[in-house]
KEKOL-594233 format. One record per residue (C-alpha): x, y, z; residue in one letter. Coordinates in nm, 3 decimals. Last residue first. Example, Ala and Ser with C-alpha at 12.3 -4.5 7.8 and 13.67 -1.06 7.14 Angstrom:
REM residues 2
> X / Y / Z / residuo
> 1.367 / -0.106 / 0.714 / S
> 1.230 / -0.450 / 0.780 / A
This chain:
REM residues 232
> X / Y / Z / residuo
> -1.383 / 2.311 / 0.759 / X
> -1.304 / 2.327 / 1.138 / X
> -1.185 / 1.940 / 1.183 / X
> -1.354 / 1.750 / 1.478 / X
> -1.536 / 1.441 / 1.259 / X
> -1.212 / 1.508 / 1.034 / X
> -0.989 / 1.383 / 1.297 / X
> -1.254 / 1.077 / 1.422 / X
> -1.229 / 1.006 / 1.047 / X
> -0.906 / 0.992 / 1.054 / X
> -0.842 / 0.795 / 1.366 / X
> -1.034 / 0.521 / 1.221 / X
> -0.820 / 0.470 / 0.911 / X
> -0.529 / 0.469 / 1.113 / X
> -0.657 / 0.190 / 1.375 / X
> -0.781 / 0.007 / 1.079 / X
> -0.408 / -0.045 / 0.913 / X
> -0.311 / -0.111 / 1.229 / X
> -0.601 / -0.426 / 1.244 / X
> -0.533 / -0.496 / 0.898 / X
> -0.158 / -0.544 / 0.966 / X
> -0.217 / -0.708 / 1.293 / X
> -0.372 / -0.960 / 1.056 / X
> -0.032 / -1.071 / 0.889 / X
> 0.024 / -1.247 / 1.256 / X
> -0.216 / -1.485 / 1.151 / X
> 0.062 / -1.660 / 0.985 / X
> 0.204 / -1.629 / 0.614 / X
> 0.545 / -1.534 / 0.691 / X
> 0.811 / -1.229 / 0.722 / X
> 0.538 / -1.057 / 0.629 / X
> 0.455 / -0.949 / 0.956 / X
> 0.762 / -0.757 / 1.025 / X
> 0.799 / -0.573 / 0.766 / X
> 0.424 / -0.399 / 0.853 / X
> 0.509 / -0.095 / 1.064 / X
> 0.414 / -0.047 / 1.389 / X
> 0.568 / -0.367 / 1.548 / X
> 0.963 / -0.328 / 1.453 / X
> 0.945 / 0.032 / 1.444 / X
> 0.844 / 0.020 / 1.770 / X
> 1.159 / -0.195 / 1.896 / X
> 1.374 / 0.000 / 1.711 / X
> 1.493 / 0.212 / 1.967 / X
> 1.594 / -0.120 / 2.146 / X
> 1.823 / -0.212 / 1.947 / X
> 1.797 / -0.582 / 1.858 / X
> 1.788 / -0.552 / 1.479 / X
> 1.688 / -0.775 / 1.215 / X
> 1.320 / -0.669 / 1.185 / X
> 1.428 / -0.319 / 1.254 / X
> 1.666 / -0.299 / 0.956 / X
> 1.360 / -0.403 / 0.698 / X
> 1.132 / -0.149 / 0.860 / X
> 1.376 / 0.141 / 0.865 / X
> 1.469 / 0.052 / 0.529 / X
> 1.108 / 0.070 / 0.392 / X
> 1.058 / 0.378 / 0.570 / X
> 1.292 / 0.581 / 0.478 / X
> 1.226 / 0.611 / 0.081 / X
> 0.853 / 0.635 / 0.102 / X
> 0.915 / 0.858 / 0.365 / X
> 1.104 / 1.100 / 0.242 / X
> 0.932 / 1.113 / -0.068 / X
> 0.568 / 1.097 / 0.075 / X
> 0.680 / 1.395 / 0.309 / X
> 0.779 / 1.622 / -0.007 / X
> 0.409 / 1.534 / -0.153 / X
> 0.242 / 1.596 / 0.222 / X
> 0.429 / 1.902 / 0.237 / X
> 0.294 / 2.048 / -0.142 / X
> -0.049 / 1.902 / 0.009 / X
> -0.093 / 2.063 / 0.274 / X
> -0.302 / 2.030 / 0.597 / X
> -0.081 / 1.723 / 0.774 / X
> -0.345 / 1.553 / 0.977 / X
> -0.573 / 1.400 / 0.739 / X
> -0.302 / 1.340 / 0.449 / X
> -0.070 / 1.184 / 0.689 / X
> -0.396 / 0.925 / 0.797 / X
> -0.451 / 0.878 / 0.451 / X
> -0.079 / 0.723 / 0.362 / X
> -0.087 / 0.499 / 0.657 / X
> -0.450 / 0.387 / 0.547 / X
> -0.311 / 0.365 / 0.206 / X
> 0.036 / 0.129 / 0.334 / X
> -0.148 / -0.081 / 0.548 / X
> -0.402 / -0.179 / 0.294 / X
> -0.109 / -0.211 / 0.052 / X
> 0.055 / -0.455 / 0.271 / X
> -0.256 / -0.636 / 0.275 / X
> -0.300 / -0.616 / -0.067 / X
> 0.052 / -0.789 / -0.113 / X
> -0.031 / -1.077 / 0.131 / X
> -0.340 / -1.177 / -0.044 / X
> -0.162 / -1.228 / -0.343 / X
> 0.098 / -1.412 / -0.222 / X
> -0.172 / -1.617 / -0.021 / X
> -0.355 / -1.655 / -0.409 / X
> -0.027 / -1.813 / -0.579 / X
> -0.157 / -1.828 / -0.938 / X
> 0.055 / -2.080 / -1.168 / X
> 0.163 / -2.096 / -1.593 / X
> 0.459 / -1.863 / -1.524 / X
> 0.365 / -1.630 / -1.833 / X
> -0.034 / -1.616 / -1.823 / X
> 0.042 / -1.639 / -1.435 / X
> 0.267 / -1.393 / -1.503 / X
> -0.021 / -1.125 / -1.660 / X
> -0.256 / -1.241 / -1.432 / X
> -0.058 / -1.105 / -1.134 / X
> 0.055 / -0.763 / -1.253 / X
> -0.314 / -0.705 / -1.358 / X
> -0.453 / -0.846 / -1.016 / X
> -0.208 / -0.607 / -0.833 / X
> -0.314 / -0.283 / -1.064 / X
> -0.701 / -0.419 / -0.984 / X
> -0.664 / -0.428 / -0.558 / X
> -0.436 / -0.112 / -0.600 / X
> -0.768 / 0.061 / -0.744 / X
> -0.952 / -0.115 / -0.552 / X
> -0.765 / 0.043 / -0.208 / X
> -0.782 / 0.356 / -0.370 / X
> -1.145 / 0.393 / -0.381 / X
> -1.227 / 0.173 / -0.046 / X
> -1.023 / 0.484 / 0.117 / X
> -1.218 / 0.766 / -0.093 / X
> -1.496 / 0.592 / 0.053 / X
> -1.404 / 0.557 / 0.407 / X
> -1.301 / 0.930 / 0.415 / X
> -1.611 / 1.069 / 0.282 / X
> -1.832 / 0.827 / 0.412 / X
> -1.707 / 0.964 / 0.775 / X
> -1.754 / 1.296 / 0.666 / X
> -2.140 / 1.246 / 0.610 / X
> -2.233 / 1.311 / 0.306 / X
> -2.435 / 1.620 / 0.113 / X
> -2.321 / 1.936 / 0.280 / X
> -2.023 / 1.760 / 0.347 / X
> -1.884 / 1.719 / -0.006 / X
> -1.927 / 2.083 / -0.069 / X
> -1.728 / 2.185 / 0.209 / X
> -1.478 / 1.951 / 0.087 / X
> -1.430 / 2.111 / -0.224 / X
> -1.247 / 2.392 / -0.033 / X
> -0.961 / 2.397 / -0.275 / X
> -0.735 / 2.309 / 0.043 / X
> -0.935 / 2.106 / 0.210 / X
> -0.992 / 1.865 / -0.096 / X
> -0.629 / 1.857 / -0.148 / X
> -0.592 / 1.772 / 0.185 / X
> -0.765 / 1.470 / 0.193 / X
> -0.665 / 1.248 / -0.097 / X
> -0.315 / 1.457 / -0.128 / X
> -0.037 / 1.233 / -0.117 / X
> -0.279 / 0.916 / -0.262 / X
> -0.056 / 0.873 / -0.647 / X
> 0.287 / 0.913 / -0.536 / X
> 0.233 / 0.796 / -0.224 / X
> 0.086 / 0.472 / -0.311 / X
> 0.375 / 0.416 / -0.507 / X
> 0.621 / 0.524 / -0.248 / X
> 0.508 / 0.346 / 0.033 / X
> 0.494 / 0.009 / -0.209 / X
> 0.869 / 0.060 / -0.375 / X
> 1.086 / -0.204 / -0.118 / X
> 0.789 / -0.438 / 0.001 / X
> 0.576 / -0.407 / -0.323 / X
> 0.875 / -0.480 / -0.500 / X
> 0.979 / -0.785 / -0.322 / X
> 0.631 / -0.966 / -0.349 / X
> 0.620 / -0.868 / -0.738 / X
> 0.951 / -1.068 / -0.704 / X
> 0.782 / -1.301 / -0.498 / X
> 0.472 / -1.352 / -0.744 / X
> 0.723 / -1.433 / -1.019 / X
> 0.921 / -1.708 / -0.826 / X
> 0.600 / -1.866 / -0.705 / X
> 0.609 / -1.951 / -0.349 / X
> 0.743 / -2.230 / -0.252 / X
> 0.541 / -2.425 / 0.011 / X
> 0.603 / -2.447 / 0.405 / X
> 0.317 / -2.215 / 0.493 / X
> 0.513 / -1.939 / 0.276 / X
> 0.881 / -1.977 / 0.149 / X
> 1.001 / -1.616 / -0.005 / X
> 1.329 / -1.541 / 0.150 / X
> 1.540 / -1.900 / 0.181 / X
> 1.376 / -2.126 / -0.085 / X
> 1.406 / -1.829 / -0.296 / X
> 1.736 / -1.690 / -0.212 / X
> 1.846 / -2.065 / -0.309 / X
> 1.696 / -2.088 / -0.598 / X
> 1.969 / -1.804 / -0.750 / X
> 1.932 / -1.855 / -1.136 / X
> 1.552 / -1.880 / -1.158 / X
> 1.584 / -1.602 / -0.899 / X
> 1.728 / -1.325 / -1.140 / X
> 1.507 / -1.437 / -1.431 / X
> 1.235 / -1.401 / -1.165 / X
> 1.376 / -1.077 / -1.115 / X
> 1.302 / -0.950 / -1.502 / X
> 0.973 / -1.070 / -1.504 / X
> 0.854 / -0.866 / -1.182 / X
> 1.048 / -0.556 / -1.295 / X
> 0.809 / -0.524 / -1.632 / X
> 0.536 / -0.629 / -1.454 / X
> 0.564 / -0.383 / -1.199 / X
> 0.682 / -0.107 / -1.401 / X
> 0.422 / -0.191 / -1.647 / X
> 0.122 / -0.152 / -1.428 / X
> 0.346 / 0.139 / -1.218 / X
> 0.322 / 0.288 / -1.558 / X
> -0.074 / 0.271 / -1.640 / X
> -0.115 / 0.416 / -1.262 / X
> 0.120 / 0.705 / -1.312 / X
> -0.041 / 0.787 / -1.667 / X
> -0.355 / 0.909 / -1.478 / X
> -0.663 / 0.819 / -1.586 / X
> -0.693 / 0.487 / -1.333 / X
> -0.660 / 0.725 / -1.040 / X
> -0.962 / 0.916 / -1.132 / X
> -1.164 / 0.609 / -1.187 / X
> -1.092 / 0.463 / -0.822 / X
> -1.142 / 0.789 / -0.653 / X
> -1.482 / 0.862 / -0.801 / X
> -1.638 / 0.568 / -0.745 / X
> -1.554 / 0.610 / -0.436 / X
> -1.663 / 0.926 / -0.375 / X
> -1.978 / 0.857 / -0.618 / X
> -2.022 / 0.527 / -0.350 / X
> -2.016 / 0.728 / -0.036 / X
C-alpha cells in the first residue's frame, strides 16, 4: 500500500496542474485579502470562527477552496480508479495487494498531496500576513477529505474515465452552488443536499465539521466494498 501511495502523491506533484493550482491559489488568495482589507465587514460577517477573526488571507484561500475545491481535485483525481481498470493495470496491482490497500492508498496519496499544496498556499501568507490560523487550516483539508473521497467513490462506480472527466466538470461547477443555495434555502428538495454535502458544516468551527470526515468515510468505504465485488 505504501508504493501506491507513494506513487500517487509523486505522480500528482509532476504534473504542471498541481504547480499551477499552487500559484493559482496563492496568487488569488493575496489578491482577495486586498479585497477584504477594504470590506471588514464581509469578514467579521462570513469568515468568524470560535468567536475569533480569522485571518483575512486564510479566508480567502478558505473561499476558494469552497467555490473551486470539487473542481481542482477533479481535475487532477477523475480517473484514480478507472484509469487503472481501463488499461488493465489493476490486474497487476491485485496479484500483489489486496484491493482494499489499493484504494486506501491511492486515497492517503492524494489526500497528502492536497495536505502539502494547502501547507504551501498557507506558509507562503503567513510569510506575507505575519499569522498561521491552524482551525482554518484544518477546516480546508477537511473539505478536501470530503471532496477526494467524493471524487473516488465516482471513479469506482462510473467505469470510464473520458465520462468521469466530463462528470468532474459538471459537477465541480454544480455542486458548489447547489451546496451554497441549499444552506440558505427552505425547500424541501434541498433538504439532502443540505446534509450530504459539506457547505453546510463549514458554516463554523463546531464538531459538526466531523460529519464531514465521517461522510467522507462512508464514501471511501463503499469503494472498497465496490471493488472487493468488481469482476476485474
Amino acid at each position: 500500500m505504501v508504493h501506491i501511495l507513494w506513487r500517487e502523491f509523486t505522480d500528482s506533484f509532476k504534473s504542471i496542474r498541481s504547480i499551477l493550482i499552487i500559484l493559482f491559489l496563492t496568487f488569488i488568495s493575496y489578491q482577495s485579502a486586498s479585497f477584504f482589507e477594504n470590506n471588514p465587514g464581509l469578514v467579521e460577517e462570513f469568515f468568524s470562527t470560535g468567536g475569533a477573526e480569522s485571518s483575512i488571507y486564510t479566508a480567502a484561500i478558505s473561499l476558494i477552496v469552497l467555490m473551486f475545491g470539487f473542481l481542482f481535485v477533479f481535475a487532477i483525481s477523475h480517473d484514480i480508479i478507472n484509469k487503472e481498470i481501463e488499461m488493465r493495470t489493476i490486474r497487476l496491482l491485485v496479484t500483489k495487494i489486496p484491493r482494499w490497500q489499493i484504494v486506501i492508498g491511492k486515497f492517503i496519496g492524494i489526500l497528502l498531496f492536497w495536505v502539502v499544496t494547502i501547507l504551501i498556499s498557507y506558509v507562503i501568507l503567513t510569510v506575507i500576513s505575519g499569522t498561521w490560523h491552524f482551525l482554518d487550516y484544518l477546516q480546508t483539508i477537511l473539505f478536501l477529505f470530503y471532496a477526494i473521497s467524493f471524487v473516488l467513490f465516482i471513479s469506482t462506480i462510473v467505469l470510464k474515465s473520458k465520462l468521469t472527466m466530463f462528470l468532474g466538470i459538471i459537477l465541480g461547477i454544480s455542486l458548489p452552488i447547489v451546496g451554497l443555495v441549499s444552506v440558505f434555502s427552505d425547500k424541501w428538495y434541498m433538504i439532502p443536499f443540505k446534509y450530504l454535502l459539506p457547505y453546510n458544516y463549514m458554516e463554523n468551527a463546531s464538531f459538526s465539521m466531523l460529519i464531514l470526515l465521517i461522510i467522507g468515510i462512508a464514501y471511501l468505504l463503499i469503494s472498497v466494498v465496490i471493488m472487493r465485488r468488481r469482476d476485474l
